[in-house]
VOBA-1610 file (N, C-alpha, C; in pm, whole numbers, padded with zeros to 5 digits, always signed):
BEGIN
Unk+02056-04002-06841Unk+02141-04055-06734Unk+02276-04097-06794Unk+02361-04074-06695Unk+02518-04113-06750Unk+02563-04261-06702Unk+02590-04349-06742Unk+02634-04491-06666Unk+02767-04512-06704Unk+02857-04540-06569Unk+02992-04620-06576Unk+02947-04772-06590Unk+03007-04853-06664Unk+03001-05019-06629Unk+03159-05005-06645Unk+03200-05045-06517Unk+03297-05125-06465Unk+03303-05283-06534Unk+03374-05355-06601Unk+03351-05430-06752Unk+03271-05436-06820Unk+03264-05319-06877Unk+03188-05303-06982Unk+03201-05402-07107Unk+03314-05418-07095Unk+03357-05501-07244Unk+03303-05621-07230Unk+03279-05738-07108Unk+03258-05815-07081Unk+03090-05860-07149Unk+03071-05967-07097Unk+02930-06054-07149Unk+02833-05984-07085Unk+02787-05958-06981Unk+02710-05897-06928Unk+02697-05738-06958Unk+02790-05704-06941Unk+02861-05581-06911Unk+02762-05472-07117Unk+02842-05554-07162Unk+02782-05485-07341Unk+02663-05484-07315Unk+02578-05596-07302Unk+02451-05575-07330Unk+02383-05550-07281Unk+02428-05497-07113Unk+02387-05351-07063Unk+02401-05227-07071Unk+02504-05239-07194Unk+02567-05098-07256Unk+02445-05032-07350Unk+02491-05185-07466Unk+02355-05137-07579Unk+02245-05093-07541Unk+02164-05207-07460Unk+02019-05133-07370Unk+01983-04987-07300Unk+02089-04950-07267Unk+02097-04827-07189Unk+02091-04752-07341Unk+02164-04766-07417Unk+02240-04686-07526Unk+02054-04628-07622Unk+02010-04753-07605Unk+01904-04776-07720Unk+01758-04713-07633Unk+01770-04690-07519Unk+01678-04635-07392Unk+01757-04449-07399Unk+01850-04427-07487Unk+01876-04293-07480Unk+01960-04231-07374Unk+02058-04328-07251Unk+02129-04297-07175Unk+02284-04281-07252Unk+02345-04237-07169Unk+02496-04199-07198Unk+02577-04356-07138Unk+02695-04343-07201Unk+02742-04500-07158Unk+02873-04491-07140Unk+02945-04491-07060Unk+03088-04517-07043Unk+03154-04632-06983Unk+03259-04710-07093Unk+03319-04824-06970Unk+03405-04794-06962Unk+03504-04901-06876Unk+03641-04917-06797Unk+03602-05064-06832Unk+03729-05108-06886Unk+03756-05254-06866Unk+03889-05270-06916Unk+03964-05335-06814Unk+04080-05381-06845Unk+04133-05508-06990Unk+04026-05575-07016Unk+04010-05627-07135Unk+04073-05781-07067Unk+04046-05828-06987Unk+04164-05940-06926Unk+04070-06042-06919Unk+03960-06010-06901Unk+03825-06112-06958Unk+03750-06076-07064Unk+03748-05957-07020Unk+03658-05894-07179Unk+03724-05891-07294Unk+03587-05829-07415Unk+03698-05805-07534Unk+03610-05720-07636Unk+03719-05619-07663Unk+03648-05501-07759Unk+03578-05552-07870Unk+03559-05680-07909Unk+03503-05756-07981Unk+03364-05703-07948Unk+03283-05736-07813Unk+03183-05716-07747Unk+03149-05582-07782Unk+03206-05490-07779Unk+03165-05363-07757Unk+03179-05308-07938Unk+03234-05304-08059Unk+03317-05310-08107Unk+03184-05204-08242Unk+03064-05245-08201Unk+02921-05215-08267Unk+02892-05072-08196Unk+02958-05047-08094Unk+02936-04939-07997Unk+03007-04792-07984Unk+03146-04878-08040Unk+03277-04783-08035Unk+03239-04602-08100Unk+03147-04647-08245Unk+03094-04484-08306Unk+02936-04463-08251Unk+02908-04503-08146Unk+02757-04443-08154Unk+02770-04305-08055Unk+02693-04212-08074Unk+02670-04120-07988Unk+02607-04125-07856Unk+02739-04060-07740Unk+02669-04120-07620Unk+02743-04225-07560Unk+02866-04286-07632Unk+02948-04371-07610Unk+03070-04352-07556Unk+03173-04392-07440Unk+03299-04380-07442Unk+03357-04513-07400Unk+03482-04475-07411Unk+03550-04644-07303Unk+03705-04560-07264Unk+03767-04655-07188Unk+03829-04589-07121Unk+03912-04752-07112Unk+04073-04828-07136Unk+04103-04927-07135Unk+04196-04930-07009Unk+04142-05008-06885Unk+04237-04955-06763Unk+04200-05027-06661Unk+04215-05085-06523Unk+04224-05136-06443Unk+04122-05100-06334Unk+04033-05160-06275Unk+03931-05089-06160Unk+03988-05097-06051Unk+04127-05118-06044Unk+04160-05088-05922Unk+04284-04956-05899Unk+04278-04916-06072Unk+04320-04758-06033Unk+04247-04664-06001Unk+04295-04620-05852Unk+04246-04556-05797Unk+04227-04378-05873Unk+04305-04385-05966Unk+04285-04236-06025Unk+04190-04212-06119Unk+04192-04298-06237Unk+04169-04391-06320Unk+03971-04349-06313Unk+03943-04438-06221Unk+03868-04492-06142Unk+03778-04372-06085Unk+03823-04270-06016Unk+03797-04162-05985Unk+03729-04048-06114Unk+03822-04057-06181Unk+03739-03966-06315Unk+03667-04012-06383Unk+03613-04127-06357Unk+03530-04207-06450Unk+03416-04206-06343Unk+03388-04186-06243Unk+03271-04211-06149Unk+03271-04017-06153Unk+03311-03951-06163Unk+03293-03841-06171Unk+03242-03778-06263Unk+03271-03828-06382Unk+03242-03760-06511Unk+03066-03836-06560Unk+03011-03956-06444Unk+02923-04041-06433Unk+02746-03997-06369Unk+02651-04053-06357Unk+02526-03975-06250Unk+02560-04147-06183Unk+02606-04241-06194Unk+02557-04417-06183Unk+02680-04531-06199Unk+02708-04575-06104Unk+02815-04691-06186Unk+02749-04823-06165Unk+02722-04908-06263Unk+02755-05032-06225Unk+02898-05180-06271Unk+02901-05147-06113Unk+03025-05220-06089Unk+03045-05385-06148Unk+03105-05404-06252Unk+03039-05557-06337Unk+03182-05603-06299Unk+03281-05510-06290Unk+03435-05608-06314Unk+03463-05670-06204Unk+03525-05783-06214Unk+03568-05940-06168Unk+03622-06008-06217Unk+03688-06101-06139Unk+03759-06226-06171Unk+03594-06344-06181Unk+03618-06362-06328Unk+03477-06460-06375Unk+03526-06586-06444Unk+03449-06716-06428Unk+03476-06827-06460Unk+03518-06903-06358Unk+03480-07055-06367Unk+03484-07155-06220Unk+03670-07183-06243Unk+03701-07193-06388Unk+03790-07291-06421Unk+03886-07095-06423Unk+03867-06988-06402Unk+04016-06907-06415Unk+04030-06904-06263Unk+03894-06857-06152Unk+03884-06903-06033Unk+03978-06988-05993Unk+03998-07121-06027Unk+04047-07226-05964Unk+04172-07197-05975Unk+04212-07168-06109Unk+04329-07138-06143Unk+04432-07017-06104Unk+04359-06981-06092Unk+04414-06805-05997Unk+04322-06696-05919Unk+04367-06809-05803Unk+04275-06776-05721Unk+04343-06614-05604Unk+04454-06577-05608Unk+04504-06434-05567Unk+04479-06361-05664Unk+04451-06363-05787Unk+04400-06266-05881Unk+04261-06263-05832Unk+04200-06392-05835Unk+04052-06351-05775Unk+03996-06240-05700Unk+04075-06291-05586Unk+04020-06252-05472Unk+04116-06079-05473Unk+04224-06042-05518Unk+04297-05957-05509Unk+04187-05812-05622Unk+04152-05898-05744Unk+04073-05837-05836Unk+04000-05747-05779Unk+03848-05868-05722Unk+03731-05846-05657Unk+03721-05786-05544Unk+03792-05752-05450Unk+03797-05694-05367Unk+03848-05586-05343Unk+03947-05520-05388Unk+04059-05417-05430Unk+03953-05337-05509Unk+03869-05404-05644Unk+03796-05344-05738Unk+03687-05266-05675Unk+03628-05356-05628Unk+03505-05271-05528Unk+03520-05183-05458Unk+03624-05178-05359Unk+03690-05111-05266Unk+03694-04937-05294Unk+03786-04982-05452Unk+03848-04817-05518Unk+03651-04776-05563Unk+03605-04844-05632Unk+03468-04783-05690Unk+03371-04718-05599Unk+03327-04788-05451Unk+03276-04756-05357Unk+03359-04619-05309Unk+03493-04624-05276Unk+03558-04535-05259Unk+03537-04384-05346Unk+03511-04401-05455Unk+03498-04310-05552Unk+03348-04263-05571Unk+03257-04379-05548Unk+03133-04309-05518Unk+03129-04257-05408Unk+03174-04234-05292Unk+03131-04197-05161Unk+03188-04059-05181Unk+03275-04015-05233Unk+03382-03923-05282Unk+03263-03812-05287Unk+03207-03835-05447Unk+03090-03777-05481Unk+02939-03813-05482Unk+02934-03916-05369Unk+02769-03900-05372Unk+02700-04003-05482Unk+02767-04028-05583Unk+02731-04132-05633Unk+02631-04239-05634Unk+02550-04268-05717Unk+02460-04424-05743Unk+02572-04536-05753Unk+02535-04632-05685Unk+02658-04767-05722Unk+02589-04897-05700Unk+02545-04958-05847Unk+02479-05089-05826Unk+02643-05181-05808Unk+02641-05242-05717Unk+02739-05400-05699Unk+02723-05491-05757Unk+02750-05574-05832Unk+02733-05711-05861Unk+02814-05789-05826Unk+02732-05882-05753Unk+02723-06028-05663Unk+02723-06125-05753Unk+02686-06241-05644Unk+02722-06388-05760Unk+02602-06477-05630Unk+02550-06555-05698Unk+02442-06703-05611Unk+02555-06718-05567Unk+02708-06802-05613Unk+02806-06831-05531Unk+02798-06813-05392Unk+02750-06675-05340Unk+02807-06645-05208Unk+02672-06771-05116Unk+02598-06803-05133Unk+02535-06880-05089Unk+02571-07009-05037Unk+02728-07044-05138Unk+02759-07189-05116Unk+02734-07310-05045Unk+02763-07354-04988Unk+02705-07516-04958Unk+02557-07521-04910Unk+02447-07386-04908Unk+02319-07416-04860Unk+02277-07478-04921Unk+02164-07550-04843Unk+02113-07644-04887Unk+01936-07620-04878Unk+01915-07488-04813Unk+01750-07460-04791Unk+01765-07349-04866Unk+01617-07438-05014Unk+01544-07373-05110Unk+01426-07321-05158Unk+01422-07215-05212Unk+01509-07166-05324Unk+01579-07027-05240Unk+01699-07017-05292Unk+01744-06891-05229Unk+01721-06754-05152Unk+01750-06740-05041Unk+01659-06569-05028Unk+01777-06479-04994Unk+01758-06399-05021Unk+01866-06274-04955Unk+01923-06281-04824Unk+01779-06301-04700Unk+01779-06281-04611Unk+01855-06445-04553Unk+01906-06506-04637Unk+01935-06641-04573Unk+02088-06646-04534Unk+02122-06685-04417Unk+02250-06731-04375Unk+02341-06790-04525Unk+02473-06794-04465Unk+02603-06819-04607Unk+02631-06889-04547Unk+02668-07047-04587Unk+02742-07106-04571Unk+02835-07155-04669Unk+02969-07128-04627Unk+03070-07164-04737Unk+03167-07299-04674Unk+03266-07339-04799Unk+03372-07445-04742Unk+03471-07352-04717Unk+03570-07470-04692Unk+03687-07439-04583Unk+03814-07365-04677Unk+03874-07280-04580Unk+03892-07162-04717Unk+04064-07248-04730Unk+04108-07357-04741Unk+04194-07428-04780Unk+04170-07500-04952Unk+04035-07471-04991Unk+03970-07497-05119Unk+03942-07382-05195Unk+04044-07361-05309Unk+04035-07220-05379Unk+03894-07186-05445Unk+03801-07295-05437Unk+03670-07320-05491Unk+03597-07202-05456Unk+03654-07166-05289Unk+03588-07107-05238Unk+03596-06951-05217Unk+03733-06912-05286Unk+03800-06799-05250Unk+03680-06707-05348Unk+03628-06770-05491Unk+03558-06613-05580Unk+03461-06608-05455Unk+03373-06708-05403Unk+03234-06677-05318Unk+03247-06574-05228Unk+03398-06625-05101Unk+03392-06494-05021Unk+03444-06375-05054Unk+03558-06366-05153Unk+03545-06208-05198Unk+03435-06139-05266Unk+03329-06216-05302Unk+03211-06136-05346Unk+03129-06123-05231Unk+03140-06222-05142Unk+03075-06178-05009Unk+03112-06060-04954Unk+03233-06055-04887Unk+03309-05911-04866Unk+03300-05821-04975Unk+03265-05834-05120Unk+03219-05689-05141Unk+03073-05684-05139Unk+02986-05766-05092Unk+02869-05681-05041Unk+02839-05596-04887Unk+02943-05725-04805Unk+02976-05635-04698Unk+03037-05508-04700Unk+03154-05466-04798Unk+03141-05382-04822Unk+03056-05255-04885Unk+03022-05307-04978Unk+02910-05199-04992Unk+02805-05184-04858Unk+02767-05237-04777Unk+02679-05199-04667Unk+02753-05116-04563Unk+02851-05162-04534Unk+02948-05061-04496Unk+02941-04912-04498Unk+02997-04922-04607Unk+03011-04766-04686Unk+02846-04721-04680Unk+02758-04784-04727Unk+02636-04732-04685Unk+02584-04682-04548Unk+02651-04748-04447Unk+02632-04699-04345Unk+02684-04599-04245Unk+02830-04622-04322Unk+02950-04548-04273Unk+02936-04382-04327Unk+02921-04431-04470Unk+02987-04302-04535Unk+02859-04250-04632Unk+02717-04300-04646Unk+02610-04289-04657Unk+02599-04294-04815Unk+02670-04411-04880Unk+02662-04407-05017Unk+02561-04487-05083Unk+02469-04446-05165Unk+02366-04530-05211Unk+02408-04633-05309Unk+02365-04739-05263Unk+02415-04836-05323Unk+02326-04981-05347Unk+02318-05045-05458Unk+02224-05164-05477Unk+02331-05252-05517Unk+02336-05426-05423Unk+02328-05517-05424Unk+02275-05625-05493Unk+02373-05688-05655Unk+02278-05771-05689Unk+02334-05896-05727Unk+02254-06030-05734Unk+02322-06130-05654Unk+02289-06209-05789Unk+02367-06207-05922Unk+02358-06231-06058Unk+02407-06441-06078Unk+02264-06487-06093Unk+02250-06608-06112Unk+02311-06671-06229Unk+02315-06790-06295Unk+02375-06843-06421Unk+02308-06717-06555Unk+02358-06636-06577Unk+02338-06559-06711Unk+02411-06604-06819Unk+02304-06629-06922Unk+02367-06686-07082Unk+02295-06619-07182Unk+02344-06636-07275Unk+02265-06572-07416Unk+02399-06495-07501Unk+02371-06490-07626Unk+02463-06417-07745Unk+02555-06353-07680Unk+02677-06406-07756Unk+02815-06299-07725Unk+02883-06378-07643Unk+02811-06515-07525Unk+02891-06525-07438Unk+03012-06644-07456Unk+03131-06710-07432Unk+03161-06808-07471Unk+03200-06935-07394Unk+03263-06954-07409Unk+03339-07101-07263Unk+03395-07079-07261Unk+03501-07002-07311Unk+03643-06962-07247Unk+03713-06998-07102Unk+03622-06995-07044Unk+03673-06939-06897Unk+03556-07059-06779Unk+03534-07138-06868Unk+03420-07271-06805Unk+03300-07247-06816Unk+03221-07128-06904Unk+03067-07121-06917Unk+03000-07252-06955Unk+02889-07298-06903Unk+02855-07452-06928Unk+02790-07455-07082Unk+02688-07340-07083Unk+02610-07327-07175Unk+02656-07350-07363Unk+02753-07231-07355Unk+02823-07205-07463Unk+02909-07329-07511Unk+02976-07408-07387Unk+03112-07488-07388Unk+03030-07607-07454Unk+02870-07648-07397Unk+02831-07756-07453Unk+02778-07743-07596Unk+02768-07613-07598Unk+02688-07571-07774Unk+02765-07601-07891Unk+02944-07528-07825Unk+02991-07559-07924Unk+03099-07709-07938Unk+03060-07777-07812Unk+03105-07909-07866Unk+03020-08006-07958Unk+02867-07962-07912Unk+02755-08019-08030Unk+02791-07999-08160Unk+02791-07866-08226Unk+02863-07839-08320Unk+02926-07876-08399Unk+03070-07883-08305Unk+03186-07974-08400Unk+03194-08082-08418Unk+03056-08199-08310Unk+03068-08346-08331Unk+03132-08366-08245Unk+03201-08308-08102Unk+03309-08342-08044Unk+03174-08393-07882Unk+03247-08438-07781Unk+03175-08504-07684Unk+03128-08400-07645Unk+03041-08418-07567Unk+02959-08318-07503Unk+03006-08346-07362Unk+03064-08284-07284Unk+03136-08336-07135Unk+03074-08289-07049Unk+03013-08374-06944Unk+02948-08327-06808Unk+03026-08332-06720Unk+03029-08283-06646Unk+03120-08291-06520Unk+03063-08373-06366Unk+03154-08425-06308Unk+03015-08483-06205Unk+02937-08612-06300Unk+02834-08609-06189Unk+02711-08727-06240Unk+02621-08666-06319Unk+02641-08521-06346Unk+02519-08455-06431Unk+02381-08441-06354Unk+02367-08461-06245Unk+02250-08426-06175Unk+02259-08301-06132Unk+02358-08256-06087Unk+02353-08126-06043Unk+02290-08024-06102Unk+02209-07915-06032Unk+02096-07875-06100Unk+02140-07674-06106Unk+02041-07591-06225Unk+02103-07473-06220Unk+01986-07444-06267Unk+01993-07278-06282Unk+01870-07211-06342Unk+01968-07101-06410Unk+01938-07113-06593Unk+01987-07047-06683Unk+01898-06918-06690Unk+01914-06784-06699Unk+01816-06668-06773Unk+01908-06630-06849Unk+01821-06547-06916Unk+01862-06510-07062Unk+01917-06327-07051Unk+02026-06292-07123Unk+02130-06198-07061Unk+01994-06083-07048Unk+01919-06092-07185Unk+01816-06007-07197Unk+01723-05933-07071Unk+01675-06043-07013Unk+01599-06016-06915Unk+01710-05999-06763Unk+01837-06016-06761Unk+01909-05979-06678Unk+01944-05854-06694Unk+01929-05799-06799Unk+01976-05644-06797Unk+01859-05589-06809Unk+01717-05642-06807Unk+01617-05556-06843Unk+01590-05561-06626Unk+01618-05637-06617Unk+01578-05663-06425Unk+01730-05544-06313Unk+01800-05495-06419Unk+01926-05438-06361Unk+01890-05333-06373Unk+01851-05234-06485Unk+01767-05120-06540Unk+01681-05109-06469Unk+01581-05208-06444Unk+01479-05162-06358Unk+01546-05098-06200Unk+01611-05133-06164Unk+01648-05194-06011Unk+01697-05046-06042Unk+01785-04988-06108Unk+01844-04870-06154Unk+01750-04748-06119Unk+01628-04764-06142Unk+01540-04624-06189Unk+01460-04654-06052Unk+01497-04763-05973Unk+01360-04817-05846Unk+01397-04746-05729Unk+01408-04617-05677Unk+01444-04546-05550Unk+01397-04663-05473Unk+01336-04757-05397Unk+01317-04846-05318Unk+01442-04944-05334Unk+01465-04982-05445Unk+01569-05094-05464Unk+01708-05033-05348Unk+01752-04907-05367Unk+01871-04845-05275Unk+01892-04881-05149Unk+02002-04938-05094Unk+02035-04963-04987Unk+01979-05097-04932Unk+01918-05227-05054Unk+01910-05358-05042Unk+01976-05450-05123Unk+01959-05558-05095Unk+02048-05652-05207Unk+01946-05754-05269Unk+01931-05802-05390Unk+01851-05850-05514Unk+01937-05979-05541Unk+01837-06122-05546Unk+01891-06198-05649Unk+01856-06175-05765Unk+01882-06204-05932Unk+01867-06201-06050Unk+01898-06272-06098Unk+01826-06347-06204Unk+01786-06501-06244Unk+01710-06539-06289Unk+01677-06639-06317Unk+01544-06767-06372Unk+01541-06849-06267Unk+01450-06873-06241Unk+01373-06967-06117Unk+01351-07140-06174Unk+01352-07126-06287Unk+01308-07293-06383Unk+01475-07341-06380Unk+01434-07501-06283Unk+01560-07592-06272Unk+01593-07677-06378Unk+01727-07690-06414Unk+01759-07770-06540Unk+01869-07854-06470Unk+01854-07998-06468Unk+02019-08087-06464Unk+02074-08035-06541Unk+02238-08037-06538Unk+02328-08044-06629Unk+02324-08168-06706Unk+02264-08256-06676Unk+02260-08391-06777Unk+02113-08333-06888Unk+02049-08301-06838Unk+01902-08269-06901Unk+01959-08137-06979Unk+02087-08035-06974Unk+02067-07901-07028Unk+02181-08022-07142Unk+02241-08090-07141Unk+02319-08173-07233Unk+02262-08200-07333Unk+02148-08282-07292Unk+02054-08343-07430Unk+01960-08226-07476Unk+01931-08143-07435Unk+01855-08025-07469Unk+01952-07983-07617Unk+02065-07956-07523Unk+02169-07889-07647Unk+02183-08000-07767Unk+02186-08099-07770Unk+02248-08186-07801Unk+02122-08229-07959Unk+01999-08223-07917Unk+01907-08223-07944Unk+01825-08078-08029Unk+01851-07955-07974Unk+01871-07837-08035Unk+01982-07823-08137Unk+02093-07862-08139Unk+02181-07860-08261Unk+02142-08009-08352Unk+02103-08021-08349Unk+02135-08249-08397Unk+02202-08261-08444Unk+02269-08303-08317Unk+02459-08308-08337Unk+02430-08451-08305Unk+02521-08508-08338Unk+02608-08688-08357Unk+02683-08699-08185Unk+02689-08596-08137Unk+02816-08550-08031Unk+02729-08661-07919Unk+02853-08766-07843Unk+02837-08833-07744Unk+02818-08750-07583Unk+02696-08790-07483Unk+02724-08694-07401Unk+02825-08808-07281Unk+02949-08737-07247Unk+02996-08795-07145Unk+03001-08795-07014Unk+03041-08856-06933Unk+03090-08783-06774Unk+03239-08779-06749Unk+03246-08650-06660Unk+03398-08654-06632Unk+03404-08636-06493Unk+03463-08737-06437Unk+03493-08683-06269Unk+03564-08531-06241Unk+03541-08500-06133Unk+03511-08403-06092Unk+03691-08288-06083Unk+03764-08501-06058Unk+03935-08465-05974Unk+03987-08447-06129Unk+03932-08486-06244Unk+03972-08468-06345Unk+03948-08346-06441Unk+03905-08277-06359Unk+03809-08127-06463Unk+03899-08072-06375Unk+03915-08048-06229Unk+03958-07947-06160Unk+04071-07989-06050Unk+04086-07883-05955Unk+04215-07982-05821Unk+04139-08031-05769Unk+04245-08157-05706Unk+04187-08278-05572Unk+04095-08165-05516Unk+03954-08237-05477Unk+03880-08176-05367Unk+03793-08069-05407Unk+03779-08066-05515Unk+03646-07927-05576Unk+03545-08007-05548Unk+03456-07900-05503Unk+03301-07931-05443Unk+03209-07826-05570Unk+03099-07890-05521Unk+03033-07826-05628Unk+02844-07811-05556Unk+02760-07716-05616Unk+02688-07702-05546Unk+02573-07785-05590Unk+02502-07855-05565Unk+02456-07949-05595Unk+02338-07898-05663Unk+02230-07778-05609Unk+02116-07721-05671Unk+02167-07563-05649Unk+02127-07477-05735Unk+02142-07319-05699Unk+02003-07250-05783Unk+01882-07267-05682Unk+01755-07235-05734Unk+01802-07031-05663Unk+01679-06963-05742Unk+01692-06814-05622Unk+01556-06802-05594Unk+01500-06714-05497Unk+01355-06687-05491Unk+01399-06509-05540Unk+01249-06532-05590Unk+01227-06415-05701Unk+01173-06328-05675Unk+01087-06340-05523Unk+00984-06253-05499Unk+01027-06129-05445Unk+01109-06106-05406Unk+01216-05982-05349Unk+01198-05921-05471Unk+01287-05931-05554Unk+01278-05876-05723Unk+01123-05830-05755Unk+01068-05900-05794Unk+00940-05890-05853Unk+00852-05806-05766Unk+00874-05806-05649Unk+00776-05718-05569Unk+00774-05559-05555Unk+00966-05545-05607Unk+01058-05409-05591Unk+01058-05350-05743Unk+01085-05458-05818Unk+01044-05403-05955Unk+00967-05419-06072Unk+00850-05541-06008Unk+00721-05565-06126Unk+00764-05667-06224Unk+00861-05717-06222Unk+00903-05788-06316Unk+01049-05940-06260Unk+01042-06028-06362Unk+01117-06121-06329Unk+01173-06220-06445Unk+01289-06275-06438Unk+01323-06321-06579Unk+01258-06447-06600Unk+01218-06390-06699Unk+01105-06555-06799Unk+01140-06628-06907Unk+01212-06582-06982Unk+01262-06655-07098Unk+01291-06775-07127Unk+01239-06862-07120Unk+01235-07033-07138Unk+01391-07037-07184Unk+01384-07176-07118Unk+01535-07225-07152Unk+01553-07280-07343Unk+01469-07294-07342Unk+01437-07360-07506Unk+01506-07242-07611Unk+01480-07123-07547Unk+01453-07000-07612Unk+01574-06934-07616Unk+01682-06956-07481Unk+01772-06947-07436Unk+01898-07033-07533Unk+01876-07155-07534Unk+01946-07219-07633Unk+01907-07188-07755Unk+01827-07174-07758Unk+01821-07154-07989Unk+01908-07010-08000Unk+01897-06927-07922Unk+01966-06784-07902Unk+02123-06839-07949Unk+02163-06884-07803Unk+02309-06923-07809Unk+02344-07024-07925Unk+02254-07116-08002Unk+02310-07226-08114Unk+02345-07092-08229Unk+02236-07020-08243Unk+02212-06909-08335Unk+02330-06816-08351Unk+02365-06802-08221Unk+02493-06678-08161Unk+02638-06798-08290Unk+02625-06846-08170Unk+02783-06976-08195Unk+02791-06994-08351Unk+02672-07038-08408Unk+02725-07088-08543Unk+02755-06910-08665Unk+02664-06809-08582Unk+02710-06703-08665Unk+02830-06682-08700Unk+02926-06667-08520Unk+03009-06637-08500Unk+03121-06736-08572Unk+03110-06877-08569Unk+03173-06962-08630Unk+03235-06965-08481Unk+03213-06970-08387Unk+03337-07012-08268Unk+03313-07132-08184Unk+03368-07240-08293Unk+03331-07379-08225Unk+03474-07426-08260
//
């Protein structure tokens, strides 16, 4: 099989490259490099079976010969991170939506496979758990840029159903929960990484909020082994998938975990909320998913203990030296 990843270069994006690569598929990315970084890929550049392509997913030409020369795309590129989100939020939404648009466009062209990737985000302010596909969206008021990544990932699943219906393009929907593990960093507000490597250096460990707020970490591993599946699952086509870990962690409780996994000296703090981000960021208080959709479509579901998850990432960080 031939696969486009649309950011390939990215955190997710590589180590669905390698997997495919090491399963004997063909691999081609597109990534503009504006989040990503050939760093990621960099182990990949001479293997056989490999290409990349450094360019924009919303060239439409671009874009076109790369889903052509393809049997599969999955669409990974986005505007990613809470804190670049906030910060530029017409790139967001201009990115994510424009991006999907040209790719769908280009699969429908030729007939194309096109997995989407989604975000829990689009779920926002619900409050009835644990997540299902089939559940109503409720978001805030779109005067809060908080809110702008959620609904352009909303609108590109509407889009993709669209085009599925319109223009009869097969296409899978997947709705990608907190993913962490090796390679990934804080750059861009990842919680995981950002607290690992403040343990590290001895520097505070910063919570945001009261630290109650609750998340479910999986491990990149079993997110690309649950994407692959969904890939080869003729049933999966023409539905939409959450992907994730189901086991809840506070952000105060994933603090001392880390904190405790490195034995670091590092103080854990709190930081209000108006002080991390602009007046008026909301935040979601729990983001559990239900799993059974997944597991029923493809036999499998991500398990990887959070314990297991952090020794990964302490392991990653201090290799790398990027603290």
């Amino acid at each position: 099989m031939r696969v486009l990843i649309t950011g390939g270069a990215g955190f997710i994006g590589s180590h669905l490259a390698r997997a495919l690569l090491v399963q004997g598929d063909q691999v081609f990315v597109l990534d503009d490099l504006s989040t990503g970084s050939i760093a990621n890929i960099e182990d990949l550049l001479d293997r056989e079976g490999f290409g990349y392509r450094i360019g924009s997913v919303t060239d439409v030409q671009l874009v076109a010969e790369c889903v052509d020369r393809c049997d599969v795309t999955v669409h990974l590129a986005a505007a990613v991170g809470v804190r670049l989100i906030i910060e530029r939020p017409v790139h967001t939404i201009e990115t994510n939506i424009r991006g999907t648009e040209v790719v769908l466009g280009a699969a429908a062209r030729k007939q194309k496979l096109v997995l989407v990737a989604s975000t829990s985000e689009v779920y926002g302010k619900s409050t009835k758990l644990p997540f299902s596909e089939s559940d109503d969206l409720t978001l805030g008021p779109t005067s809060h840029s908080r809110w702008a990544y959620a609904c352009s990932k909303a609108l590109d699943e509407w889009l993709a159903f669209a085009y599925m219906r319109e223009r009869r393009v097969r296409a899978i929907v997947c709705r990608f929960f907190n993913t962490v593990g090796p390679g990934q960093t804080g750059r861009y507000g990842m919680v995981l990484p950002t607290f690992v490597s403040q343990a590290l250096r001895g520097d505070p460990i910063t919570v945001y909020g009261d630290g109650e707020q609750s998340r479910c970490f999986a491990h990149v591993r079993d997110v690309v082994e649950a994407t692959i599946r969904l890939l080869g699952s003729p049933s999966a086509v023409g539905d939409v998938f959450n992907i994730g870990n189901d086991r809840e962690v506070t952000i105060r409780q994933l603090a001392e975990a880390v904190k405790a996994a490195t034995d670091s000296s590092s103080d854990i703090v709190q930081i209000p909320y108006e002080e991390a981000y602009a007046e008026g960021f909301e935040d979601m208080r729990r983001r559990v998913p239900s799993l059974e959709k997944l597991e029923a479509t493809i036999g499998f579901r991500p398990n990887i203990s959070l314990d297991v998850i952090i020794e990964d990432v302490v392991a990653d960080l201090r290799s790398r030296v990027v603290l």
